[in-house]
Backbone as a ProteinNet text record, in pm:
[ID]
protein_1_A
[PRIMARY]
XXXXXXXXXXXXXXXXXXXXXXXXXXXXXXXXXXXXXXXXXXXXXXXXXXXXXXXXXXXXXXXXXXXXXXXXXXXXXXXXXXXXXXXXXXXXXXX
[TERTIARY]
82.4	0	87.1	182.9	320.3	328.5	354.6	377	282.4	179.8	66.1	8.8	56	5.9	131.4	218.1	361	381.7	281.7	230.7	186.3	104.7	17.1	62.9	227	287.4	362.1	373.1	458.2	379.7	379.2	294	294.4	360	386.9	266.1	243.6	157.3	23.1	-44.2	-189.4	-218.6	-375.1	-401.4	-438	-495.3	-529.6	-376.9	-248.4	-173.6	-144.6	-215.3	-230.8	-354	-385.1	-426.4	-369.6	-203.9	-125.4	-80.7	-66.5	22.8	-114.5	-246.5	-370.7	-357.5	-343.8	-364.6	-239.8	-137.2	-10.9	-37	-114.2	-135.6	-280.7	-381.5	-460.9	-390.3	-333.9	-212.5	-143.3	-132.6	-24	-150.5	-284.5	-325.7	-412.7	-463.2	-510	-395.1	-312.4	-167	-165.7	-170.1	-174.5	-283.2	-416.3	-566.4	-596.8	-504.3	-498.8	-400.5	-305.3	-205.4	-264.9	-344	-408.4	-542.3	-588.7	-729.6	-677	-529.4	-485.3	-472.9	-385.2	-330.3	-458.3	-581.9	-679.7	-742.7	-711	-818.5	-668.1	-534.1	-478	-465.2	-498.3	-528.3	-635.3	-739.5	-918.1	-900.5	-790.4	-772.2	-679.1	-598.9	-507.9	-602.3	-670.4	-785.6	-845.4	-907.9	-1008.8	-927.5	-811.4	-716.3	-713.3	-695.4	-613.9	-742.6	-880.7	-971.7	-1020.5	-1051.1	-1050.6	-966	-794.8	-701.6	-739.8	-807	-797.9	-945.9	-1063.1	-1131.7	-1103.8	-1066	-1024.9	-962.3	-852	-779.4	-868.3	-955.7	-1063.1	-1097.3	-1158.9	-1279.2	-1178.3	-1066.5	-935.2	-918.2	-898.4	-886.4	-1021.7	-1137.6	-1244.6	-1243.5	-1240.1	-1235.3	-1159.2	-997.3	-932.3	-949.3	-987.9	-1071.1	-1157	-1237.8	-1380.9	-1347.6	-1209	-1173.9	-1088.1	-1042.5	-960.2	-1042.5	-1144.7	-1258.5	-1296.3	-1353.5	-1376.5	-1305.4	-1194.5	-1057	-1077.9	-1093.2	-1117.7	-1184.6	-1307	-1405.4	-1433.5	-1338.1	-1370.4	-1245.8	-1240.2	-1134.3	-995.7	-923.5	-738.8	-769.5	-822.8	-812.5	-877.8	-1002.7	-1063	-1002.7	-952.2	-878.9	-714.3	-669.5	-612.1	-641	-719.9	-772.9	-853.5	-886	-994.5	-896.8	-724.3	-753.6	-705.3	-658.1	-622.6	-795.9	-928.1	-1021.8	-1048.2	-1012.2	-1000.4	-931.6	-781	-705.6	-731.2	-788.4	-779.3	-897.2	-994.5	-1118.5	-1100.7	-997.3	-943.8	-838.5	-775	-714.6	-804.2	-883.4	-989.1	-1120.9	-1092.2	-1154.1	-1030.5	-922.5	-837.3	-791.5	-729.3	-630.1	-474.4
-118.8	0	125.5	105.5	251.1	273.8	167.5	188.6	269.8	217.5	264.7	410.8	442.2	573.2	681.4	639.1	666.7	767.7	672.6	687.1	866.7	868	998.3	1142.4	1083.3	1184.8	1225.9	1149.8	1238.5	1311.9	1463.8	1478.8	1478.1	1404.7	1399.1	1270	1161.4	1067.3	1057.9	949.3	958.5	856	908.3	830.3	709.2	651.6	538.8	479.4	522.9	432.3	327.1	388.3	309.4	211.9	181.7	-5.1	-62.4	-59.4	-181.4	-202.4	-38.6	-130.3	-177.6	-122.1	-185.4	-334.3	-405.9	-546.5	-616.3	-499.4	-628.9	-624	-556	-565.3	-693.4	-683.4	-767.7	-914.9	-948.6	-1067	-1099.7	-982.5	-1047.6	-1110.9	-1041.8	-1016.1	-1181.9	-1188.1	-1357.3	-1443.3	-1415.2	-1501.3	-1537.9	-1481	-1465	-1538	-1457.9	-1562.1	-1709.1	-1753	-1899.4	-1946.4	-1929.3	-2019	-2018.9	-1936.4	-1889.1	-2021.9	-2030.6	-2100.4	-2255.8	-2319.7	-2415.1	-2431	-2343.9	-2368.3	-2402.5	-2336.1	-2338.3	-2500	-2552.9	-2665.3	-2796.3	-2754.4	-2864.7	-2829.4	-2735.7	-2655.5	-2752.2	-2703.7	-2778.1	-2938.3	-3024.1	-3145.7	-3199.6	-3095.4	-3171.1	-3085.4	-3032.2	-2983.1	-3134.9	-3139.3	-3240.2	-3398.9	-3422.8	-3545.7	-3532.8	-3383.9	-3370.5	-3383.9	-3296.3	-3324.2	-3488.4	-3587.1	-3716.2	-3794.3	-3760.3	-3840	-3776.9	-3613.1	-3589.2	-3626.9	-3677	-3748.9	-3867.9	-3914.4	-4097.2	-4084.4	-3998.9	-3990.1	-3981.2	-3901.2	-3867.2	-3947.7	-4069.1	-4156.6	-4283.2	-4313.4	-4400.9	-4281.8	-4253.1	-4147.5	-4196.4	-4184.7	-4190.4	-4336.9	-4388.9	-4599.4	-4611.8	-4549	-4620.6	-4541.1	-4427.4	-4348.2	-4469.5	-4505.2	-4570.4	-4691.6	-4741.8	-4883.8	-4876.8	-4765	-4777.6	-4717.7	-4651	-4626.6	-4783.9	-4855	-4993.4	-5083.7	-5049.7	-5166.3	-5212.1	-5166.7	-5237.8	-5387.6	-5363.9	-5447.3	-5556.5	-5503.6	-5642.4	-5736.8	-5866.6	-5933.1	-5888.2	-5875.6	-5855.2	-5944.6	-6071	-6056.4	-6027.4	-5954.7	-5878.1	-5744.9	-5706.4	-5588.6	-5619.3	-5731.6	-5703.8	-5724.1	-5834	-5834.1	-5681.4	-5625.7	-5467.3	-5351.5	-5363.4	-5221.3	-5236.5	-5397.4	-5436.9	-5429.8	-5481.4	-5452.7	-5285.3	-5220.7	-5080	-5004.4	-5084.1	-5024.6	-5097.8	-5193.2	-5281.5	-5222.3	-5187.1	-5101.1	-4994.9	-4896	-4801.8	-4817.1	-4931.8	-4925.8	-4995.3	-5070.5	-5103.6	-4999.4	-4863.1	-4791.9	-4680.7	-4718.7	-4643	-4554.9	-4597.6	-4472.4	-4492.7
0	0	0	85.8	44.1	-97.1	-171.6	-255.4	-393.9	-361.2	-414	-425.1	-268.7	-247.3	-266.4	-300.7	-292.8	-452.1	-548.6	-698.9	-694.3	-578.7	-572	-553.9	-451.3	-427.3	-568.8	-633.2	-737.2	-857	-863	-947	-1095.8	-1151.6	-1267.5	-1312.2	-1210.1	-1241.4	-1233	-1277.7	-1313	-1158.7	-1126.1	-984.1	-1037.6	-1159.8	-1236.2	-1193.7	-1181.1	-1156.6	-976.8	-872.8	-762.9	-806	-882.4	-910.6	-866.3	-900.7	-975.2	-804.6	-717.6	-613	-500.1	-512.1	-463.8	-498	-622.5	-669.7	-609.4	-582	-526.3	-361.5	-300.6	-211.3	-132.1	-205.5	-249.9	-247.4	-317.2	-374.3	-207.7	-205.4	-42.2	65.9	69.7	154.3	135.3	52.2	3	-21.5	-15.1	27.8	184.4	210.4	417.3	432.5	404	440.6	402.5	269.7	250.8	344.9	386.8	469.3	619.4	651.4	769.2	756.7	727.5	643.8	667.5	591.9	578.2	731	838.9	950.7	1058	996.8	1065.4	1095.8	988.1	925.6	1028.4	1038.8	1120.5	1226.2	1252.5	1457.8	1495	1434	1476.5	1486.8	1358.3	1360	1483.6	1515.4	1644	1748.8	1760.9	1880.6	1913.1	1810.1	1826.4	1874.7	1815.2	1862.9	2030.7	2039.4	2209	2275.9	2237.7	2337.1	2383.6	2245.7	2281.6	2333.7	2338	2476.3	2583.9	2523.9	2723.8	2791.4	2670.8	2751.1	2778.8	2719.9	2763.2	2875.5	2903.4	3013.3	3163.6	3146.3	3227.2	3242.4	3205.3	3180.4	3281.4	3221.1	3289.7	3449.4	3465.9	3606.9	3674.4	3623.5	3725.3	3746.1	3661.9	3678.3	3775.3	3770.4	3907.9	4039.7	4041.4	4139.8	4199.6	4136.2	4198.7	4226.8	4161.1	4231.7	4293.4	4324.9	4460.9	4572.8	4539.5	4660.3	4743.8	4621.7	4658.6	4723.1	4699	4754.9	4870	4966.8	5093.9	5118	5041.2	4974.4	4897.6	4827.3	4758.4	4779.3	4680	4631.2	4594.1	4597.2	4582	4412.1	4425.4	4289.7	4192.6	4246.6	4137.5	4062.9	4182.2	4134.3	4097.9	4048	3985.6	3870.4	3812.9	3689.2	3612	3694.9	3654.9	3579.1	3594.7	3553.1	3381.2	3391.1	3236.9	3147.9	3207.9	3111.4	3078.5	3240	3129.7	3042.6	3039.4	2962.1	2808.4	2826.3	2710.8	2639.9	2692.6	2608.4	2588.8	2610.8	2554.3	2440.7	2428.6	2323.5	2277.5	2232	2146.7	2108.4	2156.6	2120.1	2006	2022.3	1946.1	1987.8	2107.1	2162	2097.9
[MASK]
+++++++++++++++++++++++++++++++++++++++++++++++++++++++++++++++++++++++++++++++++++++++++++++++

C-alpha cells in the first residue's frame, strides 16, 4: 500500500496508476488468508485429537478413582484383573 500511495505523491503521475500497487497488495493479503485457512483446518484437527485423549484420560482417572474407593471391599483378585479390562477397552476404542 506505500507503494501505491507513494504513486500519488509524485505529481507527474496519473491516480489510475495506484491499481497496480492496490492489486499487489490484495495478492499479499489472500496469500496470508490462505495459509491462515490451511493452519486453521490442522489446529481444529489436532484440537479435536487432544480433546478425545484428554477425555479418555478422564474416563481411565475416574475408573481407578472408583476402584480404589472400593478396595477395601472387595477381592485382591478382582482388582487385579480390573484395571487391564479398562485399559484394554481403551485401546480397542483407538487410543
Amino acid at each position: 500500500m506505500f507503494n501505491a500511495f507513494q504513486v500519488l505523491s509524485n505529481p507527474g503521475n496519473a491516480p489510475t496508476q495506484v491499481t497496480g500497487g492496490v492489486a499487489q497488495a490484495l495478492i499479499a493479503t489472500a496469500s496470508g488468508l490462505f495459509v491462515a485457512m490451511i493452519g486453521l483446518v490442522f489446529f481444529n484437527g489436532l484440537h479435536n485429537r487432544v480433546r478425545v485423549v484428554v477425555h479418555q484420560l478422564e474416563t481411565l482417572k475416574a475408573a481407578l478413582v472408583n476402584r480404589i474407593a472400593r478396595a477395601p471391599h472387595e477381592h485382591p483378585r478382582a482388582l487385579k484383573d480390573a484395571p487391564r479390562a479398562v485399559v484394554g477397552k481403551l485401546v480397542s476404542q483407538g487410543a
